[in-house]
Every structure is written in C-alpha cells, then in structure tokens.
RODREN-30613 format. One line per field, with one value per atom (N, C-alpha, C): residue number from 1; chain; y, x, z. Coordinates in Angstrom, 2 decimals, decimal comma. Each point is the difference from the previous one (the first is absolute). Example, Ala and Ser with C-alpha at 12.3 -4.5 7.8 and 13.67 -1.06 7.14 Angstrom:
BEGIN
k: 1:1:1:2:2:2 $
c: A:A:A:A:A:A $
v: -5,69:1,19:1,20:1,05:1,19:1,09 $
u: 13,19:-0,89:0,90:-0,35:0,82:-0,77 $
w: 7,80:0,00:0,00:-0,72:0,06:0,73 $
! end
This chain:
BEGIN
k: 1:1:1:2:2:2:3:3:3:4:4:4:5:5:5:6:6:6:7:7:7:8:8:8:9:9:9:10:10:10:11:11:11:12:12:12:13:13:13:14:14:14:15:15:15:16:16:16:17:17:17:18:18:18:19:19:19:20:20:20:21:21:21:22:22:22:23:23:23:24:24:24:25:25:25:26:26:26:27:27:27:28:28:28:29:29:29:30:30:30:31:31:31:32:32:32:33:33:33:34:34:34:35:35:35:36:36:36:37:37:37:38:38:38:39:39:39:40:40:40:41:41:41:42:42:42:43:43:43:44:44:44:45:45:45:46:46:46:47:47:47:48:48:48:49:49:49:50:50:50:51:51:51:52:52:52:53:53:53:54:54:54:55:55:55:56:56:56:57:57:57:58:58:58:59:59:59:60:60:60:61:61:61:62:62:62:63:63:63:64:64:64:65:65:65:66:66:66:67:67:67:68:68:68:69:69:69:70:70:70:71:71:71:72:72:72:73:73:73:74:74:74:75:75:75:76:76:76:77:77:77:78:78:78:79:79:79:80:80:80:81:81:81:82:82:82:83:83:83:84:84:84:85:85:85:86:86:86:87:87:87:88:88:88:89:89:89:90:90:90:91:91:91:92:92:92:93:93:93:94:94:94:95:95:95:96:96:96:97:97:97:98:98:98:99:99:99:100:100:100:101:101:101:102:102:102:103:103:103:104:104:104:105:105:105:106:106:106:107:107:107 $
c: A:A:A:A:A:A:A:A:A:A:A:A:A:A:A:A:A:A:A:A:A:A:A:A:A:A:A:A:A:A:A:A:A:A:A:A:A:A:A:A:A:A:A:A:A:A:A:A:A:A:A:A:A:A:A:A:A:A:A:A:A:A:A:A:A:A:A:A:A:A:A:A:A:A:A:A:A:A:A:A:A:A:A:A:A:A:A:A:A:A:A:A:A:A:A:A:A:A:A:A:A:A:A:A:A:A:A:A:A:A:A:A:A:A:A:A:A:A:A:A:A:A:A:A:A:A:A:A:A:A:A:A:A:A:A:A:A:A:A:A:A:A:A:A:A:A:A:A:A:A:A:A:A:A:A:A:A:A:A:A:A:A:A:A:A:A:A:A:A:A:A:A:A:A:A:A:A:A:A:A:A:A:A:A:A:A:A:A:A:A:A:A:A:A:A:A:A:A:A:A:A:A:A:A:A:A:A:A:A:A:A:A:A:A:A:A:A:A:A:A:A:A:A:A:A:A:A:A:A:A:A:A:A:A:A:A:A:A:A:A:A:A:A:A:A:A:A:A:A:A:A:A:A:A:A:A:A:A:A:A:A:A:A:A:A:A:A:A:A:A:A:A:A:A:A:A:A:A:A:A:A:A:A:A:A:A:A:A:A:A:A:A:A:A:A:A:A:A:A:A:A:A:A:A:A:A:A:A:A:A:A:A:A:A:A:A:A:A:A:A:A $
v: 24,83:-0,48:-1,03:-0,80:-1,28:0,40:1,29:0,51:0,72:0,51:1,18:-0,94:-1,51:-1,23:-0,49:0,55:-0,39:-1,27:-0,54:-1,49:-0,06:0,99:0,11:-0,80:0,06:-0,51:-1,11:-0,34:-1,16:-1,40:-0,54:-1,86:-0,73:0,53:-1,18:1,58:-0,76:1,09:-0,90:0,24:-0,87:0,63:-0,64:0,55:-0,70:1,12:-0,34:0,11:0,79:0,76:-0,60:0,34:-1,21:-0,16:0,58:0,06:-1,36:-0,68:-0,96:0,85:0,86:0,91:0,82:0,71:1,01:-0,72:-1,52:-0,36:-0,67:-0,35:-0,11:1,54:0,68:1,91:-0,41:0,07:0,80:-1,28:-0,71:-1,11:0,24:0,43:-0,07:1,62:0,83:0,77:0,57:-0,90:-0,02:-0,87:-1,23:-0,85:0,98:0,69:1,22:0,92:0,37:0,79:-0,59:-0,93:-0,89:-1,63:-0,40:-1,41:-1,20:0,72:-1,23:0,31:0,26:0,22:-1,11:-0,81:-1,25:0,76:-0,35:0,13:-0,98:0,09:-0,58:0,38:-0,30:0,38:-0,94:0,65:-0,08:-0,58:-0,82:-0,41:-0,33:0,69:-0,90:-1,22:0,16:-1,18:-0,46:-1,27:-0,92:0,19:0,35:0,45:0,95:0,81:1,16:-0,34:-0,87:-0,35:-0,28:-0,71:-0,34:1,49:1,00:1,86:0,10:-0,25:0,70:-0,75:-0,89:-1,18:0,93:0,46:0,16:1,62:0,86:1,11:-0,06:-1,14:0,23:-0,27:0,05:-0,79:-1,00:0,26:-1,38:-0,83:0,47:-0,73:0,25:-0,81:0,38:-0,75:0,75:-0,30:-0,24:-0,37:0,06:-0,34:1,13:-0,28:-1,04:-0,35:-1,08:-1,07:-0,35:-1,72:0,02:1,18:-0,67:0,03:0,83:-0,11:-1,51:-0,48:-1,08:-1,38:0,12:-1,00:-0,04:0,85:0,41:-0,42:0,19:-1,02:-1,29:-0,31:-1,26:-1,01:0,58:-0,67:0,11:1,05:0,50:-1,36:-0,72:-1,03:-0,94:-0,46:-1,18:-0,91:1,92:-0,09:0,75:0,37:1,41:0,59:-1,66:0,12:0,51:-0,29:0,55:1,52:0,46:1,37:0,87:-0,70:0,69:-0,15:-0,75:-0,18:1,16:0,18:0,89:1,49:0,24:1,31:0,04:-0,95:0,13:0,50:-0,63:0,34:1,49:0,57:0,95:1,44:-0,56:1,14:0,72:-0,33:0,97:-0,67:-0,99:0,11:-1,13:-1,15:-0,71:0,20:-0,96:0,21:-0,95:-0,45:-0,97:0,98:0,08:0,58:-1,31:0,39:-0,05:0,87:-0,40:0,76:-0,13:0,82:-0,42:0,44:-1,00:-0,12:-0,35:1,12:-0,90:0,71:-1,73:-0,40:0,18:0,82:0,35:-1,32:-0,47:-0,96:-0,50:-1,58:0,16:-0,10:0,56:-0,15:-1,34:-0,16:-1,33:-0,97:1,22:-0,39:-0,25 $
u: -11,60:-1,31:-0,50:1,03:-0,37:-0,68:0,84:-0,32:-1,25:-0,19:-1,42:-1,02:0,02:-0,49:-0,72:0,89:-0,25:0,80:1,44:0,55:0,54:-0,17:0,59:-0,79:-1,17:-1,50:-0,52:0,44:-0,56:0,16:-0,62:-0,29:0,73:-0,49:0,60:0,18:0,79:0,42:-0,38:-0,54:0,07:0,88:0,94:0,84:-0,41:-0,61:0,06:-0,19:1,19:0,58:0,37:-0,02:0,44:1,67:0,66:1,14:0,76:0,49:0,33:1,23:0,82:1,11:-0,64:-1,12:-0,46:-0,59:-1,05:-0,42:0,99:1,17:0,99:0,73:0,01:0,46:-1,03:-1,06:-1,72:0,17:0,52:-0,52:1,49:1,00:1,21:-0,64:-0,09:-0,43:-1,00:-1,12:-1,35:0,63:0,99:-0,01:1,55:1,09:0,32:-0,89:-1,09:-0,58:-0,97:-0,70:-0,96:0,55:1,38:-0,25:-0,89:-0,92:-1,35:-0,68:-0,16:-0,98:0,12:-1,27:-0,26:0,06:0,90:-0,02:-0,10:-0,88:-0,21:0,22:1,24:0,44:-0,49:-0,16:-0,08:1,14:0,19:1,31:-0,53:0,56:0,03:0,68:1,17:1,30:0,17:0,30:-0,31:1,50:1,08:1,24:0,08:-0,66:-0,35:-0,72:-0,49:-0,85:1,16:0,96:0,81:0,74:0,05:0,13:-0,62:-1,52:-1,00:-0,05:0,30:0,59:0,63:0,94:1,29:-0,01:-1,02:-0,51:-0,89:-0,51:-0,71:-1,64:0,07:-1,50:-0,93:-0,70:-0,69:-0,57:-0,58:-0,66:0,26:0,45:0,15:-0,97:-0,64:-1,11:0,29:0,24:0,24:-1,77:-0,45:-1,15:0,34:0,87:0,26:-0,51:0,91:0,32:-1,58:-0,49:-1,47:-1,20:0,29:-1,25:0,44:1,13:0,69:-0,63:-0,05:-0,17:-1,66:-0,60:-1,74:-0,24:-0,12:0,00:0,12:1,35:0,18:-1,16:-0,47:-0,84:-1,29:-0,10:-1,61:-0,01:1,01:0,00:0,01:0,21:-0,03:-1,23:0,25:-0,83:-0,74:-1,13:-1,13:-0,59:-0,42:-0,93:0,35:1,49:0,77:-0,05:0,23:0,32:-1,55:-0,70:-1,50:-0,26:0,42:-0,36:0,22:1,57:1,17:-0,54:-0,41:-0,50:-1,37:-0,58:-1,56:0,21:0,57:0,50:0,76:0,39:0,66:-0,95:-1,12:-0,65:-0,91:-0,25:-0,21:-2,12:-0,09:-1,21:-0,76:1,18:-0,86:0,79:-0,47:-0,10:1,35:0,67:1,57:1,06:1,30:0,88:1,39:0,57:1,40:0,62:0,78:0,34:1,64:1,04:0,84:0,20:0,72:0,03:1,26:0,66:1,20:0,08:0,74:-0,11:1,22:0,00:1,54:0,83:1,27:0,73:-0,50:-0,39:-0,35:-1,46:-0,97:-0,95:-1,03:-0,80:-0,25:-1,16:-0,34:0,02:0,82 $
w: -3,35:-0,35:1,01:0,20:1,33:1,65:-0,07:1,07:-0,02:-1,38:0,47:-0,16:-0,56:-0,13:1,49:0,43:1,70:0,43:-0,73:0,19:1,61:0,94:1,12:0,95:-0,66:1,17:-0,83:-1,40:-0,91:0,57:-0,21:0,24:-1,19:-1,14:-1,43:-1,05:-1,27:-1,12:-0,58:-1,29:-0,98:-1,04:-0,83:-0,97:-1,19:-1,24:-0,77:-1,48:-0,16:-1,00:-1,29:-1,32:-1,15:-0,27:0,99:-0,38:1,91:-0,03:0,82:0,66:-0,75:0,74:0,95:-0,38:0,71:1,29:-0,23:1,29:0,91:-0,27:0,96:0,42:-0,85:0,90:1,30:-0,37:0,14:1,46:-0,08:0,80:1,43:-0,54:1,20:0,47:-0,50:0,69:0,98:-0,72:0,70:1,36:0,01:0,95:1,13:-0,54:0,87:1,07:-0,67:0,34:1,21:-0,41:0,96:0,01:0,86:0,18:0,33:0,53:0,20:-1,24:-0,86:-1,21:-0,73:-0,03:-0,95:-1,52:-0,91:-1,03:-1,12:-1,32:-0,74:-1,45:-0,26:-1,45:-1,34:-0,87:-1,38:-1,16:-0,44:-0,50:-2,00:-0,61:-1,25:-0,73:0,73:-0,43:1,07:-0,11:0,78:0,81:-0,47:0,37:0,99:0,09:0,73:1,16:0,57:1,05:1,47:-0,10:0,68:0,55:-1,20:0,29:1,21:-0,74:1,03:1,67:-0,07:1,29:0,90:-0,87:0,92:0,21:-0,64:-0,21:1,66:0,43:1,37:-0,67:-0,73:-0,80:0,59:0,49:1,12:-0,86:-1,35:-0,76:-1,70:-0,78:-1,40:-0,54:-0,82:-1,46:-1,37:-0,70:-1,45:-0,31:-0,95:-0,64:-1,09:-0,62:-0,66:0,11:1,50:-0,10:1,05:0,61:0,41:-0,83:-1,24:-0,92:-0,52:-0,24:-0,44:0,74:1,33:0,62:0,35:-0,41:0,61:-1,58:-1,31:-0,98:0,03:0,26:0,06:0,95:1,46:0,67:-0,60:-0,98:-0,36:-1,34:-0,38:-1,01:0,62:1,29:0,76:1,23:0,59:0,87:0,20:-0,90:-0,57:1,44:0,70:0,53:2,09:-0,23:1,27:0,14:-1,34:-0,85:0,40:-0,29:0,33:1,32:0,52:1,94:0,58:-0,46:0,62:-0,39:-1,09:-0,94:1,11:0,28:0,75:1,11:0,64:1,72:0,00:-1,10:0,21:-0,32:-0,79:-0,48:0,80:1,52:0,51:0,43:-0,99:-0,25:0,85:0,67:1,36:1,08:0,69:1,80:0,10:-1,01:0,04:0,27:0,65:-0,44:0,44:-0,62:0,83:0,77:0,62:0,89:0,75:0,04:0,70:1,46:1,43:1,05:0,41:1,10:0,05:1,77:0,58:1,20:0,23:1,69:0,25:0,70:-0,37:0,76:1,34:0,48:1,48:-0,21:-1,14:0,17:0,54:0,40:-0,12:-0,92:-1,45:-1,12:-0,98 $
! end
C-alpha cells in the first residue's frame, strides 16, 4: 500500500491510525522503505510515544494531551489562543513562518 502510495518519492507520512501498535508497524516500515521521510505519528497512550521514537517517528501527536493543553491556554490565555487561531486562518497578510540557516552562516 506504501508503495502504490508513492512513499519512494514522499517528503512526510503522516500516521494515523486509532490503534498505537499499528502506527509504530506503519511507522518502521514506512521509515525501511524511505529513510529520509519526515514522519508524524499519532499516539493515544502516552506510553506508546517513546515506541513511536524509536519506531523512527520524527514527530509524535497525542490528540489528548494537545486538546489538553489548547484548553488549558483557552482558560488562561483566550486572547493568545485567538491571535494564534487568526494568523493561521488564512485570512491576513501575518504569517509565521519557519527559516533555517546553514552552519557558518552569517545570520
């Protein structure tokens, strides 16, 4: 499936399946198959993330602990929460943006 996916020529996978066994299979194999592939797994138990680590996982998610922690700021700090939601929606001339400078640079 990875392959007729096209994972040979892919940039990133995203994994993310409801079962945490399957996105560590889903995740050593995808990363066999294509070692440069940025991958971003899906985790439900928080136990399982350190899996996906060592699975070759470039990035683990738990929808949990970030709906967890995007609450918690939406009770603290509403108004950071709406900045961040603004800038992202597509709808002004703001963005963020990431930049990264090779060693030696002279920025």
């Amino acid at each position: 499936m990875l392959r007729r996916a096209g994972i040979d020529h892919a940039r990133g996978l995203v994994c993310a399946v409801d079962s945490d066994a399957e996105n560590v299979y889903i995740t050593l194999i995808a990363h066999s198959l294509n070692p440069s592939l940025a991958i971003v797994s899906r985790v439900s138990e928080a136990a399982s993330a350190e899996r996906l680590t060592h699975a070759s996982a470039s990035s683990v998610v738990s929808p949990y602990i970030t709906s967890g922690r995007r609450m918690a700021l939406l009770a603290v700090r509403p108004h950071v929460v709406d900045f961040l939601e603004f800038t992202r929606a597509g709808s002004s001339d703001f963005r963020i943006e990431e930049i990264r400078f090779d060693a030696g640079s002279r920025l």
